[in-house]
PLY file of the C-alpha trace (Angstrom):
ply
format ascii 1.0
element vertex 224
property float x
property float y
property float z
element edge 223
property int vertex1
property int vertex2
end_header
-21.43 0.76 -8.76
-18.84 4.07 -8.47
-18.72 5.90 -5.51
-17.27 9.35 -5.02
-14.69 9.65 -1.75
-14.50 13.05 -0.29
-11.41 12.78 2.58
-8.55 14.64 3.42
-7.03 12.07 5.85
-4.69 9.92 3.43
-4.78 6.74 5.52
-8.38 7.08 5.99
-8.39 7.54 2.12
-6.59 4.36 1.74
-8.19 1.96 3.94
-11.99 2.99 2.80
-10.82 3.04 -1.28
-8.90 -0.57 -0.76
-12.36 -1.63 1.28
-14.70 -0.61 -1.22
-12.79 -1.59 -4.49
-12.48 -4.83 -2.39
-16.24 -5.19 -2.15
-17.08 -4.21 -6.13
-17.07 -0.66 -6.35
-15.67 1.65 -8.29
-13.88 4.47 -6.19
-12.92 8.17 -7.19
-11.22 10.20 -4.52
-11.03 14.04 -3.94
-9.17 15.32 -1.03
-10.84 18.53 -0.91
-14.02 19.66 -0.84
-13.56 21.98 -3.99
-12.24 19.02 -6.14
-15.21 16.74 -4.53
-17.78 19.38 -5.11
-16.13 19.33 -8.78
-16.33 15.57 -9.55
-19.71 15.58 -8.01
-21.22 18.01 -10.22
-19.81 16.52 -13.51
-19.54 13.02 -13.12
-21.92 10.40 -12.45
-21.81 8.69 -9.01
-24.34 5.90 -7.09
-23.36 7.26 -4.04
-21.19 9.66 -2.26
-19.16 9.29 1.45
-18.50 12.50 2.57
-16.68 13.86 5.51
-17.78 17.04 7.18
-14.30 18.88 8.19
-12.62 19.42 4.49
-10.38 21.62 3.23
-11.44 24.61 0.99
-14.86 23.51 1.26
-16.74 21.92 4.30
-19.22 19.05 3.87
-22.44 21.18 5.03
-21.88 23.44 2.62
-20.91 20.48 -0.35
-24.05 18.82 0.22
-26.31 22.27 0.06
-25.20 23.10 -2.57
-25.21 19.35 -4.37
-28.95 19.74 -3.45
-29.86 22.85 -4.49
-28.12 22.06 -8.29
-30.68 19.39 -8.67
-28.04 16.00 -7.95
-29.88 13.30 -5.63
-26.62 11.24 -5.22
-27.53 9.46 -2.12
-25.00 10.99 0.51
-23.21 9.54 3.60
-21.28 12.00 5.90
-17.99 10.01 7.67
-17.29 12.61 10.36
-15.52 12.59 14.10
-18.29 15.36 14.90
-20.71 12.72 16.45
-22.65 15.75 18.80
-26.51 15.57 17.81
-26.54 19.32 16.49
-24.09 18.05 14.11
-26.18 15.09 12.70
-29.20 17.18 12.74
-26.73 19.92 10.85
-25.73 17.20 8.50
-29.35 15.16 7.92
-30.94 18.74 7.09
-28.58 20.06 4.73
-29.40 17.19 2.35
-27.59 13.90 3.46
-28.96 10.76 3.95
-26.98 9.02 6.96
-24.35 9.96 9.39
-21.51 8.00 10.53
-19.26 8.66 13.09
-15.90 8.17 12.99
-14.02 5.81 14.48
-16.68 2.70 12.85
-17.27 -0.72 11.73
-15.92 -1.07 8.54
-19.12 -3.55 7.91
-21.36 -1.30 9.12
-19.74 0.89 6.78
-20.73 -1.36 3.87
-23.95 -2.19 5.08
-25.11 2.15 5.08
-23.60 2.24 1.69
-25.57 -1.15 0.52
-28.73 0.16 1.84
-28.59 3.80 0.33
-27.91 2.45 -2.94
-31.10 0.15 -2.88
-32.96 2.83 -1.41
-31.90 5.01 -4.96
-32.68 2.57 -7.38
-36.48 1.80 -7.97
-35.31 -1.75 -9.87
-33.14 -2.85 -6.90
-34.23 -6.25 -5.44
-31.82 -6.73 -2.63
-28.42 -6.62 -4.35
-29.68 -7.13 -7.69
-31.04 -5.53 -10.57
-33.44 -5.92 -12.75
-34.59 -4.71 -16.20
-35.23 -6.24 -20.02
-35.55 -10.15 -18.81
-32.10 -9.55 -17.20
-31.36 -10.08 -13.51
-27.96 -8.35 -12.54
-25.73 -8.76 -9.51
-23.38 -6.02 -9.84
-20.75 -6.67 -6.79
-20.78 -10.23 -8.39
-20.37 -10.06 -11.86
-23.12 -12.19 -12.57
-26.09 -11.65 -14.58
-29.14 -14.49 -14.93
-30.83 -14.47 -18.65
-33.68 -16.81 -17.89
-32.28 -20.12 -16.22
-28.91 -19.17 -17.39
-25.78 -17.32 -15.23
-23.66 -15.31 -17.02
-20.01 -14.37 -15.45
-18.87 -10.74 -16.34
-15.83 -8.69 -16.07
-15.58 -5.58 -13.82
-15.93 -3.20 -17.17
-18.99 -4.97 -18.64
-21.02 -5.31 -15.03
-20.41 -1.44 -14.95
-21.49 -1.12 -18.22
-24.86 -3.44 -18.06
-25.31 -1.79 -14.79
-25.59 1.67 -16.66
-27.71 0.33 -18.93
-29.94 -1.34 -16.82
-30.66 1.34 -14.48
-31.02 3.65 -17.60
-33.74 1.03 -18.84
-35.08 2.69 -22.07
-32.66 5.91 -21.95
-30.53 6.68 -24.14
-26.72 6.74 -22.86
-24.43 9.03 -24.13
-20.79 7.50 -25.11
-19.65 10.45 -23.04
-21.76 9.38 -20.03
-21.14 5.89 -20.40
-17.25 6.86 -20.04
-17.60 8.51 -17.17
-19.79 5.93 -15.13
-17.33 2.64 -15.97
-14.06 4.35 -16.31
-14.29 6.89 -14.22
-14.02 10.89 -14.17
-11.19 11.83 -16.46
-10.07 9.18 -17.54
-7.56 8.94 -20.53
-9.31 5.86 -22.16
-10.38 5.94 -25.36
-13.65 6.55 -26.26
-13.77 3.77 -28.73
-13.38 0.88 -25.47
-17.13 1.84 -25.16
-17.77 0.30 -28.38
-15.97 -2.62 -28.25
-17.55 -3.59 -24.89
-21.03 -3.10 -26.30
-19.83 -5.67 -28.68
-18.39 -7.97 -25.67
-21.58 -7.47 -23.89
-24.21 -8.50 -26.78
-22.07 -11.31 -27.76
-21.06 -12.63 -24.28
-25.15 -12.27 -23.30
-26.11 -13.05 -27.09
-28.89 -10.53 -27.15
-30.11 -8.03 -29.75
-31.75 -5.51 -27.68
-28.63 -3.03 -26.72
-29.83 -0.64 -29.23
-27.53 1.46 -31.00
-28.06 5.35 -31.47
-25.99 6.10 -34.12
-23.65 9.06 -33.28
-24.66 9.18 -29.67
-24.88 6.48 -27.60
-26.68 3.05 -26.53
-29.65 2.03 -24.95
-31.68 -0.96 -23.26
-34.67 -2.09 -25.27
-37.74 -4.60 -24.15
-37.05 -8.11 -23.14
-33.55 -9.62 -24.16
-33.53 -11.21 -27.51
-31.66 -13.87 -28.53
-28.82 -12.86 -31.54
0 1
1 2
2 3
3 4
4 5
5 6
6 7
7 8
8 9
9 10
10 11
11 12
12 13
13 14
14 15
15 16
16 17
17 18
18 19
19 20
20 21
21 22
22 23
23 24
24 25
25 26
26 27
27 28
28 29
29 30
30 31
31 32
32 33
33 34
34 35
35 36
36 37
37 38
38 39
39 40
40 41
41 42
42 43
43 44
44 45
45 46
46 47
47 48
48 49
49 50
50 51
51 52
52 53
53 54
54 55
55 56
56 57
57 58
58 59
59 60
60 61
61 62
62 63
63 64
64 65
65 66
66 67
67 68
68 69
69 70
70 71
71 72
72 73
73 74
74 75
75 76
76 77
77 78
78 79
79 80
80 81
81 82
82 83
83 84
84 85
85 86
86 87
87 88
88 89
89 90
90 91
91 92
92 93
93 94
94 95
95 96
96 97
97 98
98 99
99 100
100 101
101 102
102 103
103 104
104 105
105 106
106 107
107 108
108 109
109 110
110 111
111 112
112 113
113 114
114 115
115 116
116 117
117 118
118 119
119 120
120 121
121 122
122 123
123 124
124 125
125 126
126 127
127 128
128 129
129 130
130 131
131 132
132 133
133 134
134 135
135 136
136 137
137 138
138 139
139 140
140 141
141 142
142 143
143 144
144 145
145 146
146 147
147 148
148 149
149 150
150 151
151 152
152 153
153 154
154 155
155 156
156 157
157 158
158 159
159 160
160 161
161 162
162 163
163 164
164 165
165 166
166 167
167 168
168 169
169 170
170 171
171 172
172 173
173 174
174 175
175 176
176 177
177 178
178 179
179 180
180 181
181 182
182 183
183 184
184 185
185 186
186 187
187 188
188 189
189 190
190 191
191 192
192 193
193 194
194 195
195 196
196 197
197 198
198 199
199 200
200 201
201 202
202 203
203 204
204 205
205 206
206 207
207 208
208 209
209 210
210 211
211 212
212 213
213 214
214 215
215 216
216 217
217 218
218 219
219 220
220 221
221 222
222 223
């Protein structure tokens, strides 16, 4: 899963991103809420912790506008401003939970596990599932019938994208963004080559290729 940080205290940054990419997920930080409002808008992001006092750009303001472009990231606000004319101020601008700083770091975890199951329609728990496949994406493990399958950080992102895309076609473009994250230098080709880990680590034919564009998630898995 990739999350999108929006902080301007750097040891606050530091802490949360060595947290999450602790607990599975992928982090991008901005430290303003000009760059945040930037990533936001043209990346693609399961979830995004937001704080309300930001340089450049506040967080009511971030999240109004998030809304009113069409995005329905699911949004936590990480804010000192714990008054309850601020949480109304935050809940009705668009967000979907408030925490106040200082916190729990698992009760942290436990907001951002529940707003990303409350996203996904094909979440069971922690899992997901789609095409005879049964994910785990903070484990790396996906189940193909009675069998578990181990995967590396790269291909769980990339199944997940897939699976939560169920029938869609993915752009390479998109698919770049979501597992390696906004702007990143690698080469478009490493989406390629870990379709071709993917289908032959799950030995499946129905990662569907559209030629020129992208990849999709066909019907129920297929053996090679």
């Amino acid at each position: 899963m990739k999350l999108l940080l929006v902080e301007d205290e750097r040891k606050i940054v530091e802490a949360l991103s060595y947290l999450l990419k602790k607990n599975g997920y992928v982090v991008d930080i901005a430290m303003d809420g000009e760059t945040g409002m930037e990533m936001a808008i043209t990346g693609v992001y399961d979830i995004i912790v937001l704080d309300c006092m930001l340089p450049r750009r506040d967080g009511i303001s971030f999240v109004k506008e998030l809304r009113s472009l069409g995005f329905d990231a699911p949004v936590l606000f990480l804010t000192a401003k714990d008054a309850p004319k601020d949480r109304v101020a935050g809940l009705d601008a668009g967000a979907d939970d408030y925490l106040v700083k200082p916190f729990y770091t698992d009760e942290l975890l436990a907001r951002v596990r529940a707003l990303t199951r409350r996203k996904g329609k094909n979440f069971i728990g922690d899992t997901i599932s789609a095409a005879g496949l049964t994910l785990n994406p903070l484990g790396g493990q996906v189940s193909k019938g009675d069998e578990v399958i181990h995967l590396t950080v790269k291909e769980s992102l990339l199944l997940e994208v897939l699976m939560r895309n169920f029938g869609q076609v993915m752009t390479k473009e998109r698919i770049m963004e979501k597992v390696w994250g906004y702007n990143s230098e690698t080469d478009i080709a490493n989406v390629d080559l870990y379709i071709y880990y993917l289908r032959r680590k799950l030995n499946i034919s129905n990662i569907k290729t559209v030629r020129g564009v992208g990849y999709f998630l066909q019907g129920d898995t297929n053996v090679l």
